[in-house]
C-alpha positions in Angstrom: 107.8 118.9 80.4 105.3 121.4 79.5 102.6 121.3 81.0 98.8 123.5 79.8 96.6 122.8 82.4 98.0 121.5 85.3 101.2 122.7 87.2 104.2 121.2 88.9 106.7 122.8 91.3 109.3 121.3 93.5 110.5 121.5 97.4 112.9 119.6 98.1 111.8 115.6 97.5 108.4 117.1 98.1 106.7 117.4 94.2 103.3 119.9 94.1 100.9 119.0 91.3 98.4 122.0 91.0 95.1 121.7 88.6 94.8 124.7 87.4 91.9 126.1 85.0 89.9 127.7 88.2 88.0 129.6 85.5 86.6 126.2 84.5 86.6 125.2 88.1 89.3 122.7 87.6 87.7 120.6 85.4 89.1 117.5 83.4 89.2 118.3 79.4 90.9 116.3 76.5 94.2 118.4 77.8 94.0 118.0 81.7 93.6 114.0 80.9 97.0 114.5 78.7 98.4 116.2 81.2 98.1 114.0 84.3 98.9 110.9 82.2 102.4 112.5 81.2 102.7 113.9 84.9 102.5 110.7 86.6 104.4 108.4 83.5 107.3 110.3 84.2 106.8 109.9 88.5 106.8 106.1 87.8 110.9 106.5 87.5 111.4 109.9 89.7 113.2 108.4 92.0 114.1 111.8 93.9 110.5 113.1 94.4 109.4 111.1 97.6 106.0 112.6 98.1 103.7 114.3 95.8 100.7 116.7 97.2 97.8 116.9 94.9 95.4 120.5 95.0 93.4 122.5 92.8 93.9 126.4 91.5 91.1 128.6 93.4 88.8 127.5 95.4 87.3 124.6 93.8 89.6 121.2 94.2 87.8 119.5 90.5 84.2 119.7 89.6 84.3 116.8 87.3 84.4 116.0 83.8 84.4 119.4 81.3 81.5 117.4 79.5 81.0 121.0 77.6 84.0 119.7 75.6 83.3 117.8 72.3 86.1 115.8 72.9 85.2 114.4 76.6 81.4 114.4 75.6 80.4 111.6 73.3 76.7 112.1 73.6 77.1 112.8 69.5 77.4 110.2 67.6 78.9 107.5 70.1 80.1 104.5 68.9 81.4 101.6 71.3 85.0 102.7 70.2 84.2 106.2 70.9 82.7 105.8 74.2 85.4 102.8 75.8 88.3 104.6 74.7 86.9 108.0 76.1 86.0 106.0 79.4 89.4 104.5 79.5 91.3 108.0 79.3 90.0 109.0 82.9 90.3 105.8 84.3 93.8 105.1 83.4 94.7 107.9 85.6 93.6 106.7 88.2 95.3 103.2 87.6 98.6 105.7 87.3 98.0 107.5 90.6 98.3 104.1 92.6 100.8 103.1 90.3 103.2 105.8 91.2 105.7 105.0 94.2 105.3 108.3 96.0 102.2 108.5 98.6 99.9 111.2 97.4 98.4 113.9 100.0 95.1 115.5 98.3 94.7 119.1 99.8 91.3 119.8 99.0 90.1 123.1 100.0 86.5 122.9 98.2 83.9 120.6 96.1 85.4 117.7 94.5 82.5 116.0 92.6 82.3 113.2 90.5 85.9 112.5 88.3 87.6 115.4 90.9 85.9 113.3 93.6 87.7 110.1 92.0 90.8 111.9 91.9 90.7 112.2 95.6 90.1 108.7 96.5 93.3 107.7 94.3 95.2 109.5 96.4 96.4 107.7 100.0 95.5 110.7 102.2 93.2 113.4 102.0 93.3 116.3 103.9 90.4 119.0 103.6 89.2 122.4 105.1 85.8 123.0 105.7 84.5 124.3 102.5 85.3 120.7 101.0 82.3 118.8 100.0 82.9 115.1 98.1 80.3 114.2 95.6 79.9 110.7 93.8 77.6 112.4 90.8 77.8 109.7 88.6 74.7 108.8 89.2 73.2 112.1 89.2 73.8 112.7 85.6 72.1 109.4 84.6 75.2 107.1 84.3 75.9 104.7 87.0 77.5 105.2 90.7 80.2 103.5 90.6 83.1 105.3 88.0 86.6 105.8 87.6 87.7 103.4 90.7 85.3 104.4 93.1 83.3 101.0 93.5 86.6 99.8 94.7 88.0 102.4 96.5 85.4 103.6 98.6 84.7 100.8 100.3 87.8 100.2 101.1 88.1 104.0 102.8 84.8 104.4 104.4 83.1 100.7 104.5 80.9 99.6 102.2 77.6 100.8 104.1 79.0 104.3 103.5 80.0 103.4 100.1 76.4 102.3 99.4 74.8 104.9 100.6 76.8 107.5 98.6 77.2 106.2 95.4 73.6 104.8 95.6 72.1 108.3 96.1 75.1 111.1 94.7 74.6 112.9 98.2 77.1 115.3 99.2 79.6 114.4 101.7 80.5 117.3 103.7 83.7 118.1 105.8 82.8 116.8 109.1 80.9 113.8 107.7 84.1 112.7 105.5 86.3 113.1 108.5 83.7 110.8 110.6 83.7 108.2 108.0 87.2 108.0 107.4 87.0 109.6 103.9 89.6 112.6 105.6 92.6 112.1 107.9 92.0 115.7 109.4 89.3 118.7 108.2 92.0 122.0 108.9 91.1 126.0 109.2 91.5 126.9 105.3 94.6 129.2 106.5 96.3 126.3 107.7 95.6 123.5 104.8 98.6 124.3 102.8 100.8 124.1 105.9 99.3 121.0 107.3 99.7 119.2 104.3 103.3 120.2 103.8 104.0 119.1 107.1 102.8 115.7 106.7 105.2 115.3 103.5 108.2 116.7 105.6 107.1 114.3 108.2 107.1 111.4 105.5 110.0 112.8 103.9 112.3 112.1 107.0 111.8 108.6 106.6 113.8 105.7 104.7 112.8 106.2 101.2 112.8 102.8 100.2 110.7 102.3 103.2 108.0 104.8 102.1 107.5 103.6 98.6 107.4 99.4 99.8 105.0 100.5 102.3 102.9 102.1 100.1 103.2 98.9 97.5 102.6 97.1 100.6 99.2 98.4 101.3 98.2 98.5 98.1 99.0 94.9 97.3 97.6 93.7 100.9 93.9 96.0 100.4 93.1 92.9 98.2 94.6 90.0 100.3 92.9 86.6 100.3 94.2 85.9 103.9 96.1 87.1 106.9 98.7 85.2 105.8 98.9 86.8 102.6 99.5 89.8 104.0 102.1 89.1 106.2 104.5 87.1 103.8 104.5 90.5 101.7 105.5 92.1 104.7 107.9 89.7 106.3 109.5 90.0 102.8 109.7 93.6 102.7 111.2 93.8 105.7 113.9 91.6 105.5 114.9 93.7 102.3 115.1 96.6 104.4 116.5 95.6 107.0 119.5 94.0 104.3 119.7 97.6 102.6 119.3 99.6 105.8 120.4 98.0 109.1 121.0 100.9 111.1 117.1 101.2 111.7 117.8 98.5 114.2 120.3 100.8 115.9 117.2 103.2 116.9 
């Protein structure tokens, strides 16, 4: 498929999704939300792309919302129509991104603020050099603080004490910071984000693909257990699937 704002290349099992209007700083218009929604529809049944990596064209990852497009911003003329269904096209990526059965590996190598900062916490790892800096900015633009997932998935990353404080006040969330709260896996030199991250989804890649994506449903389905046991059912069922489809892993 053809894509306008966004790109999409191929190593191996390894899929690399690219925003790409750095002229706009990567932000999310009418198109970019068309894009991503067709992008991951069609990973929902890729069954040979096992990991997908997730970055932004120059050196900013997404600023946000291109509210300077009549068709994102609704400030004219809003009806409750208007405003829900505009609403609904950035969150139902976001709903996509955990849908998908391939762990995503954000590379961000600068600001990701408000819907770009979104984007990252739908991913399942983030990996960021320096120069990245997370912002909730909701809230800073007069709307609320909690947008696009991030009242549910921020707390679950970083606690909700951290979560509080940052989509309370839209402060900045530097490198270091995000790596101390858990917000990063690893802050890397910015010559070396490209490679880290490629070596993570190599690393992934090596392992029982069936394995990869029911762990990843696994976690997922488990973040919102009621109880221990819950959790472990899931996983005591998962298992035993695997172990059916792939019984050499008890050889090792």
């Amino acid at each position: 498929m053809n894509f306008e704002t966004i790109t999409y290349e191929k190593d191996g099992p390894i899929g690399i999704l690219t925003l790409n209007r750095p002229d706009k700083r990567n932000a999310m218009n009418s198109r970019m939300l068309d894009d991503l929604y067709a992008f991951f529809t069609e990973r929902l049944r890729d069954t040979e792309t096992r990991v997908l990596i997730m970055k932004g064209a120059g050196t900013v990852f997404c600023s946000g919302a291109d509210i300077k497009e009549p068709a994102i911003n609704v400030a004219e003329n809003p009806t409750p129509a208007s405003v829900y269904l505009g609403q609904r096209r950035f969150s139902e990526i976001i709903l996509l991104m955990r849908r998908v059965p391939q762990p995503i590996i954000a590379a961000v190598q600068g600001p990701a603020i408000g819907a770009g900062f979104s984007l990252t916490l739908a991913c399942d790892i983030r990996v960021a050099t320096q120069k990245a800096r997370f912002v909730g900015a909701y809230i800073n633009i007069g709307l609320g603080g909690a947008d696009m997932g991030s009242s549910f998935l921020l707390p679950r990353l970083v606690g909700a004490a951290h979560a509080y404080r940052y989509l309370l006040t839209g402060d900045d969330i530097f490198a270091d910071e995000a790596a101390r709260i858990g917000l990063v896996s690893e802050v890397v030199p910015e010559d070396r984000l490209s490679e880290s991250v490629m070596n993570l989804a190599k690393k992934m890649c090596s392992k029982n693909p069936l394995g990869l994506r029911m762990t990843k449903e696994a976690i997922n389905q488990n973040l919102n257990a009621g109880s221990l046991e819950e959790a472990v059912l899931l996983e005591d069922r998962n298992q035993s699937l695997l172990i059916l489809g792939y019984p050499q892993a008890l050889q090792k």
